[in-house]
PDB file of N, CA, C and O in Angstrom, chain B, residues numbered from 101:
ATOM      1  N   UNK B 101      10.249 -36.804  74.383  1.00  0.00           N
ATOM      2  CA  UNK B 101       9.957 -36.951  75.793  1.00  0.00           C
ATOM      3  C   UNK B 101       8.500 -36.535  76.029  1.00  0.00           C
ATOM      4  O   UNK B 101       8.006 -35.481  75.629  1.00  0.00           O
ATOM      5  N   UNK B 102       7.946 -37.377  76.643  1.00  0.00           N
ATOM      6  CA  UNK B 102       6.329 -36.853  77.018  1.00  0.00           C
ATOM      7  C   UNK B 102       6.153 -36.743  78.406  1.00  0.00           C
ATOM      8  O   UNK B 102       6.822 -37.553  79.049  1.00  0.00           O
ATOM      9  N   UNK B 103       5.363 -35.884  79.136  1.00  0.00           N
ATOM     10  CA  UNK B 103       5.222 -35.463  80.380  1.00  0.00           C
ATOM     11  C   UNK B 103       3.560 -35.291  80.365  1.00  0.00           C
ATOM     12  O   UNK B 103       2.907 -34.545  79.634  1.00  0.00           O
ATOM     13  N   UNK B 104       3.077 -36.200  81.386  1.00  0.00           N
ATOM     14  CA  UNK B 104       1.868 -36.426  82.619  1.00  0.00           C
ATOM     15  C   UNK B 104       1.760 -35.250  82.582  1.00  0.00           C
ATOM     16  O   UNK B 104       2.596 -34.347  82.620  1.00  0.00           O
ATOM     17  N   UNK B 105      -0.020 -35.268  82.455  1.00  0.00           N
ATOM     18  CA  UNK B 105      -0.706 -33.809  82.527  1.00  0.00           C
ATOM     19  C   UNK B 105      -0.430 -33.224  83.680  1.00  0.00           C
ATOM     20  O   UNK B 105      -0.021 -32.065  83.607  1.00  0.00           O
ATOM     21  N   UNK B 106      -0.582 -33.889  85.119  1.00  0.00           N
ATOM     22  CA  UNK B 106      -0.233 -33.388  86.704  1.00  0.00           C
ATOM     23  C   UNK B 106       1.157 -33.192  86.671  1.00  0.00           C
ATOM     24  O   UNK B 106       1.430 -32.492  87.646  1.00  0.00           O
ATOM     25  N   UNK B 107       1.995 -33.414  86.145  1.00  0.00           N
ATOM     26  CA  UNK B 107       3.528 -32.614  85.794  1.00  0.00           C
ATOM     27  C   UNK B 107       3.552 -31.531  85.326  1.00  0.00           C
ATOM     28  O   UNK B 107       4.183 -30.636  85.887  1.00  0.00           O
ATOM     29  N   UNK B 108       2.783 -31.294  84.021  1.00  0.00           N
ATOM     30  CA  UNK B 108       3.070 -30.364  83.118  1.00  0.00           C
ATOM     31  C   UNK B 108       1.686 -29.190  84.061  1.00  0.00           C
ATOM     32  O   UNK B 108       1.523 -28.074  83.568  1.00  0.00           O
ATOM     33  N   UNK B 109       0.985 -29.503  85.098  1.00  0.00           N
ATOM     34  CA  UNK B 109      -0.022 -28.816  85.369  1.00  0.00           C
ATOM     35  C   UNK B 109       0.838 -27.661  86.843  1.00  0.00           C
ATOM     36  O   UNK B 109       0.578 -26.506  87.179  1.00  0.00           O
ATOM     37  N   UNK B 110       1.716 -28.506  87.299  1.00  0.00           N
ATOM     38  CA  UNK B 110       2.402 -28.351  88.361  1.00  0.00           C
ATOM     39  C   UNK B 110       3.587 -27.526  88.259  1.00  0.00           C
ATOM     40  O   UNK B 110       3.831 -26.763  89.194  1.00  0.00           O
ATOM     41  N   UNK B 111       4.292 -27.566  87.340  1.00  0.00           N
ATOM     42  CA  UNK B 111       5.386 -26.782  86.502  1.00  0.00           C
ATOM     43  C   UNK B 111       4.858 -25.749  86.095  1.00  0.00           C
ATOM     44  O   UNK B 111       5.243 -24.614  86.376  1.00  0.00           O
ATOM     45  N   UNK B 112       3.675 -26.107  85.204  1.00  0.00           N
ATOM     46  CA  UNK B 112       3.268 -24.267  84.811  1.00  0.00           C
ATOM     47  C   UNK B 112       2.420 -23.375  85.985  1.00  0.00           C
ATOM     48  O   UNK B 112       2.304 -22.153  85.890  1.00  0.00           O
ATOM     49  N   UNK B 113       1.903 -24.082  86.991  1.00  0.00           N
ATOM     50  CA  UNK B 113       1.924 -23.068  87.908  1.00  0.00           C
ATOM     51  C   UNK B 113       3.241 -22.745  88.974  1.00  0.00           C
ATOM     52  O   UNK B 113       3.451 -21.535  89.061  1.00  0.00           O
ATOM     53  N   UNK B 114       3.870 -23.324  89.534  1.00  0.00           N
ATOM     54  CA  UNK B 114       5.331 -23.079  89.984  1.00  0.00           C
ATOM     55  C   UNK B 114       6.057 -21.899  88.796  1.00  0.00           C
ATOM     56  O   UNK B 114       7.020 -21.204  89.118  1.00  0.00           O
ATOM     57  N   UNK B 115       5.434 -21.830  87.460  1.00  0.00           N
ATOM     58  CA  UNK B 115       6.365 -20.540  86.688  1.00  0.00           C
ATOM     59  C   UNK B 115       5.200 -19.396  86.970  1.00  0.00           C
ATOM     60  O   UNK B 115       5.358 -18.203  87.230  1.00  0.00           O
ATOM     61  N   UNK B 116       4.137 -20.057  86.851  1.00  0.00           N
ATOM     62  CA  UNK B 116       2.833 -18.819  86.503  1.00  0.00           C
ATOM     63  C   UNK B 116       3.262 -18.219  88.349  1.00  0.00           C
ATOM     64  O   UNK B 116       3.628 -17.046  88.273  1.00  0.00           O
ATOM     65  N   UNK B 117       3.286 -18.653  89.613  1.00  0.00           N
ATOM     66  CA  UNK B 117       3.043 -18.173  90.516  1.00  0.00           C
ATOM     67  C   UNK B 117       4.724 -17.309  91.047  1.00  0.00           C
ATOM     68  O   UNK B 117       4.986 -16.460  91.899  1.00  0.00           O
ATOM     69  N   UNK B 118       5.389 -17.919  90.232  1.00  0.00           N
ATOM     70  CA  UNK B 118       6.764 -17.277  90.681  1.00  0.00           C
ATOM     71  C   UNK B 118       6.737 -15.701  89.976  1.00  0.00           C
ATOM     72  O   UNK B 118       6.922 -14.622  90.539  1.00  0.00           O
ATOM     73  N   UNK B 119       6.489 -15.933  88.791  1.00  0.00           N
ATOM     74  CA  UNK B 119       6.161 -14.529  88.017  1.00  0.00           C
ATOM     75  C   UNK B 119       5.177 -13.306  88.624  1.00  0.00           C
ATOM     76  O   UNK B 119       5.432 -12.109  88.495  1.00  0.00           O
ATOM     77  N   UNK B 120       3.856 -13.923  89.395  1.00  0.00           N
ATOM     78  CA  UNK B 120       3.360 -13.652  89.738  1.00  0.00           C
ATOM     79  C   UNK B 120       3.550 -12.722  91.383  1.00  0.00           C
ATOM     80  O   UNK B 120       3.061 -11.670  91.794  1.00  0.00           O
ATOM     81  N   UNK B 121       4.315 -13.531  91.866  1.00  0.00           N
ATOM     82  CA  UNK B 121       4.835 -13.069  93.334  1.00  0.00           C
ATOM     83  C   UNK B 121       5.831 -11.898  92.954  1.00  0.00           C
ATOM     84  O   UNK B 121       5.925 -10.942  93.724  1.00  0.00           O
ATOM     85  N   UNK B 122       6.497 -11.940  91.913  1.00  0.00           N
ATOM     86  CA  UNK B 122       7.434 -11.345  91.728  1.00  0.00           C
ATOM     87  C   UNK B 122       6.977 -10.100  91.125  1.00  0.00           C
ATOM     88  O   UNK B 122       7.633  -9.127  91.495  1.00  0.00           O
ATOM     89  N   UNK B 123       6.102  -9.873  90.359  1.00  0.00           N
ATOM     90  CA  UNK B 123       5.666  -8.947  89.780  1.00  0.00           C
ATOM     91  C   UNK B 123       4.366  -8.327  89.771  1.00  0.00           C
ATOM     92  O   UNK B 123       4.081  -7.277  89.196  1.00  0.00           O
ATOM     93  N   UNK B 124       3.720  -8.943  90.347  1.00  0.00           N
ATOM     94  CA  UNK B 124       2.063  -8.276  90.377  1.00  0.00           C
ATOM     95  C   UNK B 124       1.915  -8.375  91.915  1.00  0.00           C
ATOM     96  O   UNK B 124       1.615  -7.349  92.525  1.00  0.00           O
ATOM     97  N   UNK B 125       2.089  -9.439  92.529  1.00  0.00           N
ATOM     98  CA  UNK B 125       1.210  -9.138  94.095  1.00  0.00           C
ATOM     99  C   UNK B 125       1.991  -8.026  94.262  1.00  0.00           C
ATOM    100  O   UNK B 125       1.542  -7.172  93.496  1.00  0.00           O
ATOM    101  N   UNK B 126       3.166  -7.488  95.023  1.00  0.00           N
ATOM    102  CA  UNK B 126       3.567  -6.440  95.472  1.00  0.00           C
ATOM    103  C   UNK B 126       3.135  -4.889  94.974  1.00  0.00           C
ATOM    104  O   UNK B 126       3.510  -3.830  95.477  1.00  0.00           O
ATOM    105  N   UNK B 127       2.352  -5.059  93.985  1.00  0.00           N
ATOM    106  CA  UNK B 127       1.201  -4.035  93.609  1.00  0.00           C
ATOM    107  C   UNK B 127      -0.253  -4.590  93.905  1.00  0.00           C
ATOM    108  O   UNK B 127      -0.930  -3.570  93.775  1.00  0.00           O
ATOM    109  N   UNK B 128      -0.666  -5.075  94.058  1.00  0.00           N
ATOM    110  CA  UNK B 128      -1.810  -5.741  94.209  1.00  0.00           C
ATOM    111  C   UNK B 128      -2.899  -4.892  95.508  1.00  0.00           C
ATOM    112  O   UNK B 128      -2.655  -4.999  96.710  1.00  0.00           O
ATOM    113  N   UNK B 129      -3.678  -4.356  95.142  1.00  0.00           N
ATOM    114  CA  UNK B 129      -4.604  -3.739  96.577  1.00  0.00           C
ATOM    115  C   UNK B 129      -5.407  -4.826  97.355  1.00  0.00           C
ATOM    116  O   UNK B 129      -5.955  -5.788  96.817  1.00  0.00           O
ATOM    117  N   UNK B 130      -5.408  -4.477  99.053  1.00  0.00           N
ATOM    118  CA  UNK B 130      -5.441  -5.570  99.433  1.00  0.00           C
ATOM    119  C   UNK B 130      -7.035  -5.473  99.331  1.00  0.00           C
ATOM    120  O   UNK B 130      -7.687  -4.432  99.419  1.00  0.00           O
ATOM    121  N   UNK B 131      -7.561  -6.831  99.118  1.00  0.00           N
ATOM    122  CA  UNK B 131      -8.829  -7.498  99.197  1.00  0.00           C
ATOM    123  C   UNK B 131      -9.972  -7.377 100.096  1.00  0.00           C
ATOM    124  O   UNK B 131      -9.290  -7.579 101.100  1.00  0.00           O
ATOM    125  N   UNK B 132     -11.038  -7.230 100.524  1.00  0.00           N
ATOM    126  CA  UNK B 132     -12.169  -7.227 101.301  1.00  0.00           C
ATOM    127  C   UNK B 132     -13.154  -8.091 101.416  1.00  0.00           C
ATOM    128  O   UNK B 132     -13.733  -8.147 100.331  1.00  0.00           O
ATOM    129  N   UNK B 133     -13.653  -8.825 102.229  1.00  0.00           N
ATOM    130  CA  UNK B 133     -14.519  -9.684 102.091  1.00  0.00           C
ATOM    131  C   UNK B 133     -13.933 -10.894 102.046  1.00  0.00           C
ATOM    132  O   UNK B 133     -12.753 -11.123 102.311  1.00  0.00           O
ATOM    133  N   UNK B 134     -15.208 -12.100 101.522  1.00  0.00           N
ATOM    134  CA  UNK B 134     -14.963 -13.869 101.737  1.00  0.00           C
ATOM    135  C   UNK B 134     -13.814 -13.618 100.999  1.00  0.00           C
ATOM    136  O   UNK B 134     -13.633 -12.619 100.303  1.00  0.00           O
ATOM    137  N   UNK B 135     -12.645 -15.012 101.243  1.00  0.00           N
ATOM    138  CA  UNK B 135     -11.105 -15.590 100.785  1.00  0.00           C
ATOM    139  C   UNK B 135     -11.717 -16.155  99.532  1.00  0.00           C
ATOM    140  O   UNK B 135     -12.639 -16.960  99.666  1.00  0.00           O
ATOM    141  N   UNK B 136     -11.289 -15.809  98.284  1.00  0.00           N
ATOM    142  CA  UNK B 136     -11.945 -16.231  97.702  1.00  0.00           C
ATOM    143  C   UNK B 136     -10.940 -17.949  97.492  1.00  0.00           C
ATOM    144  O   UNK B 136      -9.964 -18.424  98.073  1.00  0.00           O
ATOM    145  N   UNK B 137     -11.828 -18.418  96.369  1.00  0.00           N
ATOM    146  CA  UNK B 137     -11.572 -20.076  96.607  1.00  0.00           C
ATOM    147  C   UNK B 137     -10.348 -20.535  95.785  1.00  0.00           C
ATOM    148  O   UNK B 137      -9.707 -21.524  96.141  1.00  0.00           O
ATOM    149  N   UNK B 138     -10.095 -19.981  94.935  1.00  0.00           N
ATOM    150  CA  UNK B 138      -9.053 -20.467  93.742  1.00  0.00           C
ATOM    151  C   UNK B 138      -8.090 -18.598  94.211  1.00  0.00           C
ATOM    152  O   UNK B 138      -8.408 -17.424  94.403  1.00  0.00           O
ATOM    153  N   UNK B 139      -6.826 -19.478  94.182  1.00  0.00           N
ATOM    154  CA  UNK B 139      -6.114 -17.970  94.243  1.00  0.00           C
ATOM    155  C   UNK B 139      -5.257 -17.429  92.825  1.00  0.00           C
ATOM    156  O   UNK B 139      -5.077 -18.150  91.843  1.00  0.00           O
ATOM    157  N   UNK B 140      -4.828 -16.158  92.933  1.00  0.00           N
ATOM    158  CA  UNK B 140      -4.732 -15.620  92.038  1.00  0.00           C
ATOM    159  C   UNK B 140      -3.979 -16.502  90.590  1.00  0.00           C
ATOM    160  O   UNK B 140      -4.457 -16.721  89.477  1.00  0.00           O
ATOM    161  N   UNK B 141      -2.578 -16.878  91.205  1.00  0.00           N
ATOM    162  CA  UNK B 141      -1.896 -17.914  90.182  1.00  0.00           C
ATOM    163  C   UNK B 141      -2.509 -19.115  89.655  1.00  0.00           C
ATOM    164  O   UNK B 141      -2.282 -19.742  88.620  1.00  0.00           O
ATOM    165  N   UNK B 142      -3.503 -19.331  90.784  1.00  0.00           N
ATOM    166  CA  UNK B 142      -4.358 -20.413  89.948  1.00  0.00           C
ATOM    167  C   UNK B 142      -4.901 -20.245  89.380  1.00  0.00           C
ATOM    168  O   UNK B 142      -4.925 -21.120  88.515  1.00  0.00           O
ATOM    169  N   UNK B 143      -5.826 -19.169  89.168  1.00  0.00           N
ATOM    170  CA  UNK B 143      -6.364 -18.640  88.012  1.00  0.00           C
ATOM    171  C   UNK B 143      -6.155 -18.925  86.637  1.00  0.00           C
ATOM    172  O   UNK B 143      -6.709 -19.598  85.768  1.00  0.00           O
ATOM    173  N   UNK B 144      -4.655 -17.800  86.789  1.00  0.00           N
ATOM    174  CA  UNK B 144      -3.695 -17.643  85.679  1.00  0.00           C
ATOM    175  C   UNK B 144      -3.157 -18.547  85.064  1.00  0.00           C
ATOM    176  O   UNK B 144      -2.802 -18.536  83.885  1.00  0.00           O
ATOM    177  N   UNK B 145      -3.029 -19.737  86.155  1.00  0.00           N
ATOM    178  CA  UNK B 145      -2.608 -21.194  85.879  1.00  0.00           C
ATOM    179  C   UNK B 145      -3.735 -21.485  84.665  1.00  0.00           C
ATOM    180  O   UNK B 145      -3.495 -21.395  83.461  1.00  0.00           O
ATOM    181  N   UNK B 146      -5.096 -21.876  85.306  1.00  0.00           N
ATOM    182  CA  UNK B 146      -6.012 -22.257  84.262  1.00  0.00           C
ATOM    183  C   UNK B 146      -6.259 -21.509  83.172  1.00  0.00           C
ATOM    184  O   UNK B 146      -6.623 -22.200  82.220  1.00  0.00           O
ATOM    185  N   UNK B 147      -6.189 -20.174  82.920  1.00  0.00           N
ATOM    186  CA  UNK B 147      -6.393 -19.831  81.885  1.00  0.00           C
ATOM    187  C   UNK B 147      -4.980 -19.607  80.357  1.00  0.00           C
ATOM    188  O   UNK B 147      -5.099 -19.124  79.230  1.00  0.00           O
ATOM    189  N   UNK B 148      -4.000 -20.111  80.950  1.00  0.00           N
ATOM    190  CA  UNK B 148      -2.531 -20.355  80.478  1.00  0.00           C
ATOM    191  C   UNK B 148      -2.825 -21.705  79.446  1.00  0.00           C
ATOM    192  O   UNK B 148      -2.841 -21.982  78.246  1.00  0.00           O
ATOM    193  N   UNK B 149      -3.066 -22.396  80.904  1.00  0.00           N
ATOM    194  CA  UNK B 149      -3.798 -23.506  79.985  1.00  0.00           C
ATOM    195  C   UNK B 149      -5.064 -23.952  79.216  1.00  0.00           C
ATOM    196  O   UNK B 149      -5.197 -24.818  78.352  1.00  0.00           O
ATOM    197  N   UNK B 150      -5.643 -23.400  79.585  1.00  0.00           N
ATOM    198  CA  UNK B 150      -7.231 -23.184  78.264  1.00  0.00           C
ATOM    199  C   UNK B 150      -6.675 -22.704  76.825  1.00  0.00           C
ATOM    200  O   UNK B 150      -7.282 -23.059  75.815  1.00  0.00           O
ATOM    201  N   UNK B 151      -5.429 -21.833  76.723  1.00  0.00           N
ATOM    202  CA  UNK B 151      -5.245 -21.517  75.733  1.00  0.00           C
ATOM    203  C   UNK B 151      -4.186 -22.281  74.949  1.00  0.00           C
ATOM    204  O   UNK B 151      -3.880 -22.144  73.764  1.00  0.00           O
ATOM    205  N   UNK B 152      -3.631 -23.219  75.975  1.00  0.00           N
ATOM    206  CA  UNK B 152      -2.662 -24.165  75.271  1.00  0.00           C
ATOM    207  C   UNK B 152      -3.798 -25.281  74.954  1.00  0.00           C
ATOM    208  O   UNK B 152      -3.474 -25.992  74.002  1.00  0.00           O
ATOM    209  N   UNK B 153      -4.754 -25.523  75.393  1.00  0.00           N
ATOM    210  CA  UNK B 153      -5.635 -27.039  75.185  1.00  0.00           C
ATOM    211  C   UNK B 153      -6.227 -26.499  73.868  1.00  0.00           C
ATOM    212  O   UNK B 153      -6.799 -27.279  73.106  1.00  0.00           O
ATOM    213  N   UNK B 154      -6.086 -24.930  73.518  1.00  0.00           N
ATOM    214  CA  UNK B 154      -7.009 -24.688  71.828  1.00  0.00           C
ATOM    215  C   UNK B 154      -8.887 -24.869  71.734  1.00  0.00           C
ATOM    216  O   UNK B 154      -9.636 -24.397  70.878  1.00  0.00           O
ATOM    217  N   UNK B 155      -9.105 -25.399  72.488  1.00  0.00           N
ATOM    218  CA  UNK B 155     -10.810 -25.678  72.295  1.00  0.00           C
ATOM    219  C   UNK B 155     -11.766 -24.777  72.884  1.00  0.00           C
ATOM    220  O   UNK B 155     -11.149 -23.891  73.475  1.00  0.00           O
ATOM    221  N   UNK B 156     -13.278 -24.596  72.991  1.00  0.00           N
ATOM    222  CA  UNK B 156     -14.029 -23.948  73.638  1.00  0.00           C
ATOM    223  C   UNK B 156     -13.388 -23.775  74.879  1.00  0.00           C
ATOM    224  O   UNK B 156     -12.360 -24.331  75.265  1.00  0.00           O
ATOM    225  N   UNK B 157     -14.325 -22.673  75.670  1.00  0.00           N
ATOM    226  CA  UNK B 157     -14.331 -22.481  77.297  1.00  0.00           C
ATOM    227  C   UNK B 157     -15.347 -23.390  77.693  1.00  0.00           C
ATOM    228  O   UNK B 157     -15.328 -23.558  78.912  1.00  0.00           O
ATOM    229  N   UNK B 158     -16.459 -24.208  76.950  1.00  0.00           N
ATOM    230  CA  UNK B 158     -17.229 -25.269  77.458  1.00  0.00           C
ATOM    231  C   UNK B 158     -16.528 -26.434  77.416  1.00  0.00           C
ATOM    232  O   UNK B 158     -16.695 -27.335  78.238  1.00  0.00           O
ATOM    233  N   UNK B 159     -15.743 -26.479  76.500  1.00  0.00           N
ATOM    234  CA  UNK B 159     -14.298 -28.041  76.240  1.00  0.00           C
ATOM    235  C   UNK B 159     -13.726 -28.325  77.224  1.00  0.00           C
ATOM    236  O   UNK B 159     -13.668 -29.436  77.751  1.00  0.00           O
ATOM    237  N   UNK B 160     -12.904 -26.639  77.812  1.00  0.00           N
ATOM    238  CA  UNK B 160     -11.945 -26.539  78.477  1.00  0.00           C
ATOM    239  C   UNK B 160     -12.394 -26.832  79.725  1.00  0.00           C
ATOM    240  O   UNK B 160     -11.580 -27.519  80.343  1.00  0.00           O
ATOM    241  N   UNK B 161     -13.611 -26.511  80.470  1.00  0.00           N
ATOM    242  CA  UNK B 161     -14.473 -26.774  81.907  1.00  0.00           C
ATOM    243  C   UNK B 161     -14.776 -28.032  81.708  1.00  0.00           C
ATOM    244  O   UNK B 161     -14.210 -28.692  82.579  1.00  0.00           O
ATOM    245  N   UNK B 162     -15.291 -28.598  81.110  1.00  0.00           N
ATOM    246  CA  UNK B 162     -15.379 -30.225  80.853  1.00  0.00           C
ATOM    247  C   UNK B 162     -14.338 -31.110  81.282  1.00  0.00           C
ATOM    248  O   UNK B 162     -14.423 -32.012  82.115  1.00  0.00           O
ATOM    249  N   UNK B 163     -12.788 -30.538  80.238  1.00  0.00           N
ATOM    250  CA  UNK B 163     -11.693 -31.367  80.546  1.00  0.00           C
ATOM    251  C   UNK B 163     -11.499 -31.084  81.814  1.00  0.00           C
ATOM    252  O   UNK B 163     -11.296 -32.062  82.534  1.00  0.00           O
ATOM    253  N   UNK B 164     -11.499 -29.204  82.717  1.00  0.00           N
ATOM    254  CA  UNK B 164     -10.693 -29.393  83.928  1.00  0.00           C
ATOM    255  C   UNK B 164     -11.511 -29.881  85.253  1.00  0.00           C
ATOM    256  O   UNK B 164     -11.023 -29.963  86.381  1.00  0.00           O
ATOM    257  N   UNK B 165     -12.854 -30.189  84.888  1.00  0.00           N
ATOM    258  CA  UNK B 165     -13.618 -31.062  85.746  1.00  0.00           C
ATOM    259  C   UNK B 165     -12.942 -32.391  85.976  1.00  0.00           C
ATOM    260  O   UNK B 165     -12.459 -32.772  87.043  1.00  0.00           O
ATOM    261  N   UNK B 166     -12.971 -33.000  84.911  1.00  0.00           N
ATOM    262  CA  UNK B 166     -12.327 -34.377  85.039  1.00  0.00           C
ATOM    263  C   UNK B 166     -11.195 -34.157  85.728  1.00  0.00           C
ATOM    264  O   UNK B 166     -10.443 -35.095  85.996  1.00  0.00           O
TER     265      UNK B 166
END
């Protein structure tokens, strides 16, 4: 079975942000200043996946540009 990158991109943040709500924000100190632009699970999202894609951090910004 093969699964579309925007599937498989969408699924692992729906796990990365559920984990996330569940276990880290409710410790989390609250923030000051500009919202920043990418939020926390998204982050975690991208860097989940930088390490499943295997290549540079210049590879990996390349591919998630596109």
């Amino acid at each position: 079975m093969t699964v579309d990158l925007d599937t498989f991109l969408v699924a692992l943040y729906t796990i990365v942000d559920e984990l996330y709500q569940r276990h880290v924000a409710p410790h989390r100190p609250v923030r000051r200043g500009r919202r920043a632009e990418l939020s926390d699970s998204e982050v975690l999202t991208l860097l989940v996946c930088e390490q499943w894609h295997g290549r540079s951090e210049r590879g990996f910004l390349r591919f998630a540009c596109r």
